[in-house]
C-alpha positions in Angstrom: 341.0 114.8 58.2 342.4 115.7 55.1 346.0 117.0 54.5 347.1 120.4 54.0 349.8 120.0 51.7 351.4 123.0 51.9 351.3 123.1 55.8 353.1 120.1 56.2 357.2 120.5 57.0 359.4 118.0 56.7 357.8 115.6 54.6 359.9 112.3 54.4 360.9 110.7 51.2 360.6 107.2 52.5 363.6 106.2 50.0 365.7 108.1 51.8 365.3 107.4 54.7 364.5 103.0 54.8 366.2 101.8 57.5 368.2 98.8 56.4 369.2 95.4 57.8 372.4 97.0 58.7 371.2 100.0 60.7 368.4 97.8 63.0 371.4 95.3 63.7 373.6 97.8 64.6 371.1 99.1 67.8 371.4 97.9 71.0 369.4 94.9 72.1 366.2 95.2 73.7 363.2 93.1 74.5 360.1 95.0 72.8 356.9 95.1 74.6 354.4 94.5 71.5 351.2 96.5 72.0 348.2 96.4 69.6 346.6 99.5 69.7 342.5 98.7 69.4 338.8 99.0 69.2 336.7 98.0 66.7 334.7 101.1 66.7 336.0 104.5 64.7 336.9 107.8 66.0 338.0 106.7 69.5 341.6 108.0 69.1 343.6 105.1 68.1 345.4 106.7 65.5 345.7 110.1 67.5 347.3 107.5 70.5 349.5 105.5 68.5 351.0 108.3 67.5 351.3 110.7 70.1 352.1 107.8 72.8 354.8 106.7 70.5 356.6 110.1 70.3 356.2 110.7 74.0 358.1 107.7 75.0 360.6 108.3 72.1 361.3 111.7 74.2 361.1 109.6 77.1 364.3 108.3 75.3 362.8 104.8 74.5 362.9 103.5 70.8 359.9 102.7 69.5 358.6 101.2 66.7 354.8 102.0 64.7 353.3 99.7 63.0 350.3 101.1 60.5 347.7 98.0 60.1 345.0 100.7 59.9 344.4 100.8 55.4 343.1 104.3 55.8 347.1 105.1 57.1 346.2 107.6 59.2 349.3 106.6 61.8 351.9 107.3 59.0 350.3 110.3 57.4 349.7 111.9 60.9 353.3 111.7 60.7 354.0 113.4 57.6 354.9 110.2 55.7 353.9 110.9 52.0 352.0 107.3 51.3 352.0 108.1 47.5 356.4 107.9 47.7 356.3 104.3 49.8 357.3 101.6 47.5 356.9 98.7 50.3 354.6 99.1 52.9 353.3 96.4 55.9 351.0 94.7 52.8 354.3 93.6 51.2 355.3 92.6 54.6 351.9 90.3 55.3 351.8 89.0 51.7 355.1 89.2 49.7 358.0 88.2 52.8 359.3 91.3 52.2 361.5 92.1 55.3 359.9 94.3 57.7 363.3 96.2 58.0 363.2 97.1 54.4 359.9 99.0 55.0 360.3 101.0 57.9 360.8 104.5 57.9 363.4 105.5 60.8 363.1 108.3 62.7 360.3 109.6 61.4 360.2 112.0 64.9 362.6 111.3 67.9 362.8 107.9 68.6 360.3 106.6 66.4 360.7 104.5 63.2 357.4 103.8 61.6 356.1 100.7 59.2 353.7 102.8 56.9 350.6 101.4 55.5 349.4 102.3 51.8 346.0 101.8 50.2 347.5 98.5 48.8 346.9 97.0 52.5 342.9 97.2 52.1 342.7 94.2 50.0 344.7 92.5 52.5 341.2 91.3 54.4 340.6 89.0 51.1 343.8 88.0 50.2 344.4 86.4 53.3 342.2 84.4 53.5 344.2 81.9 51.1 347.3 82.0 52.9 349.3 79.2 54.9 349.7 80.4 58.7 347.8 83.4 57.7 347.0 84.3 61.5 350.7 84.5 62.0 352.1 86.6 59.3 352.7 89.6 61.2 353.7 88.0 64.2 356.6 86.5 62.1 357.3 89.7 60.5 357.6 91.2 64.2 360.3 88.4 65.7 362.9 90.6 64.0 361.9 93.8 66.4 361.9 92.0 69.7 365.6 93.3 70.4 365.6 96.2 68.6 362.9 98.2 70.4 361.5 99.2 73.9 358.1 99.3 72.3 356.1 98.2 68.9 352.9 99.6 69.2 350.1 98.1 66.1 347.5 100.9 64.7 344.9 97.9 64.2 341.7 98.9 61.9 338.5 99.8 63.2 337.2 96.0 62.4 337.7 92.2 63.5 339.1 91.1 60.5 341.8 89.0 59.5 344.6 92.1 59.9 343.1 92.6 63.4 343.5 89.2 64.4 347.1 89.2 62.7 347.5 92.2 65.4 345.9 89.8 68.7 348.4 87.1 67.9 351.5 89.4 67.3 350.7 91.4 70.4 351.7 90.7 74.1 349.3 92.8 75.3 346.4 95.5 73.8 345.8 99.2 74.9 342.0 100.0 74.2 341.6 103.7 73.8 337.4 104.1 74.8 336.3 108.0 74.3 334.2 109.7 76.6 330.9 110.5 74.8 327.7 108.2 74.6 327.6 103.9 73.9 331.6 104.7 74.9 331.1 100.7 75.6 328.7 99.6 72.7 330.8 96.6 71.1 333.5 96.4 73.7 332.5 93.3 75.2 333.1 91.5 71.2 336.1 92.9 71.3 337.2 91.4 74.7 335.1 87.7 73.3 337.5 88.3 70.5 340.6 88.4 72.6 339.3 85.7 74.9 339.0 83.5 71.4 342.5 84.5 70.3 343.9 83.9 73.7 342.5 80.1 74.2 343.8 79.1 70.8 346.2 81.4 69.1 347.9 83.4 71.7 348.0 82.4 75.5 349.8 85.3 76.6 347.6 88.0 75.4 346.0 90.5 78.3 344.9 93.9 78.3 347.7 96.4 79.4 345.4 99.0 79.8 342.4 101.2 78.6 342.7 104.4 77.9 339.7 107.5 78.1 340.1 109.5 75.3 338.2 112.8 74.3 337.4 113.7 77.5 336.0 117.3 78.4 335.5 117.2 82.1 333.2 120.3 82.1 330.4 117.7 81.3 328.8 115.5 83.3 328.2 112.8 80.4 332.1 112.6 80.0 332.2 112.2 84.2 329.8 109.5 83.8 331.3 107.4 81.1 334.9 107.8 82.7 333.2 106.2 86.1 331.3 103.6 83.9 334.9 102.8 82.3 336.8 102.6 85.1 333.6 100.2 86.9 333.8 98.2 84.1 337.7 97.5 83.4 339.1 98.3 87.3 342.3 98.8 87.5 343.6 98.4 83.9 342.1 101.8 82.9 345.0 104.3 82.6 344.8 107.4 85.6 345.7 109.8 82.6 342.8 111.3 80.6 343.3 112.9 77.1 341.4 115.8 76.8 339.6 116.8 73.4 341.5 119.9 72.5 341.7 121.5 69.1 346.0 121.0 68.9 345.6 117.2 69.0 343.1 117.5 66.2 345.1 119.5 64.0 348.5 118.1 64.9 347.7 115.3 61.8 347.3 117.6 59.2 350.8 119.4 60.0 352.4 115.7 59.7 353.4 116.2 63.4 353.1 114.2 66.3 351.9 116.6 69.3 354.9 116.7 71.2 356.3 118.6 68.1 353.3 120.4 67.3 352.2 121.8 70.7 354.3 120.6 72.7 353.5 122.6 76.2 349.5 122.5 75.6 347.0 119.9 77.0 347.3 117.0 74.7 351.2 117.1 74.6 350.9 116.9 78.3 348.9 114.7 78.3 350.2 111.9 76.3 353.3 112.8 78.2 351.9 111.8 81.6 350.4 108.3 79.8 353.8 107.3 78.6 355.2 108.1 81.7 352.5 105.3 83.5 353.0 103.0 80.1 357.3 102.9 81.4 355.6 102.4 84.6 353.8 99.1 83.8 356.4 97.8 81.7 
């Protein structure tokens, strides 16, 4: 969806507003769950999740961090971050050791810093491919959040690249958001081969720490049907909360708003509300 400019409030200058080494050693320690928020498909709600789970647990009171892997940006535009102003993004973070603190944008909304990604990051795939450890770059880059934040959630791209596998080996665990409309499934069992891969040799830890159903209208029996063939399929990992398909959490990205800001009493605020609330739950 494109932006509407003039629609947008608060639009952060990210020079203004960089959190330094200073300010992320001054916060209390934590020990950051790592989350990689993915499915190789498009249009399934990753974006829409990773930043509307994000500001429901920062109201939650939880400090969370976003990382944009995605090169389309949609996490940090969603959030009003102007991509054109961002000097550094998470592609000077994979490829030129720039510090991860000296990209983020802190509170962007309530809670939430963000690690933007430009159009820079979309020849990331290719330049890669050179690079010593290059599996491992961003779960270097990441060591430094560990005890700054409850969460650090990874908008991966709607591939299997090379950034996506940077995301498997970073993350402890992944969140698969699956919408409720036909072939919800088609691709998902490469996805979980390509975890299975990444687990055996590159990360032993990794799980799944849950599914999600996204998109769901419950006036039709197709969306029924998928949530049943979900929930058959990935037992007790899939989420009890359902995000509906509502028109708010569609327009919420153009405003530069997450939806707890944007709507905050409608469906989707609730929604996402009631998913961070089972996310705490899990750990």
């Amino acid at each position: 969806m494109g932006f509407l400019d003039g629609l947008k409030r608060g639009e952060i200058e990210a020079e203004t507003v960089v959190g330094s080494s200073e300010q992320l050693a001054a916060e209390p320690a934590r020990n950051a769950r790592i989350v990689a928020i993915i499915n190789q498909k498009g249009g399934v709600g990753k974006s829409t999740t990773a930043i509307n789970l994000s500001a429901s647990l920062g109201v939650l009171g939880k400090k969370v961090l976003l990382v944009d892997l995605d090169p389309q940006g949609n996490s940090s535009s969603g959030l009003g971050i102007e991509k054109s102003r961002v000097e550094n993004c998470i592609y000077n973070v994979l490829l030129d050791d720039v510090a991860l603190s000296d990209v983020i944008i802190a509170d962007v909304c309530n809670g939430v810093d963000v690690a933007p990604a430009t159009i820079n990051l979309a020849g990331a795939e290719v330049e890669l491919v050179s690079e010593i450890a290059r599996e491992n770059r961003l779960k270097d880059a990441l060591k430094s959040a560990r005890g700054t934040y409850d969460y650090v959630f990874v908008d991966c791209p709607p591939s299997l690249g090379l950034l996506t596998v940077n995301a498997l080996v970073a993350a402890d665990s992944l969140l698969i958001p699956i919408q409720c409309e036909f072939y919800a499934l088609e691709g998902v069992t490469k996805l979980i081969d390509s975890m299975k891969r990444v687990k055996s040799r590159l990360n032993p830890s990794l799980d799944i720490f849950g599914v999600l159903l996204t998109m769901y209208d419950g006036r039709t029996t197709l969306a029924r049907q998928v949530a049943d063939e979900v929930r058959s399929f990935f037992g007790e990992t899939v989420f009890d909360t359902l995000i509906p398909r509502t028109v708010k959490l569609s327009e919420a990205p153009s405003f530069g708003l997450p939806i707890t800001e944007y709507d905050p009493s409608g469906k989707g605020a609730l929604a996402y509300g009631a998913l961070a609330k089972e996310v705490v739950q899990r750990g």
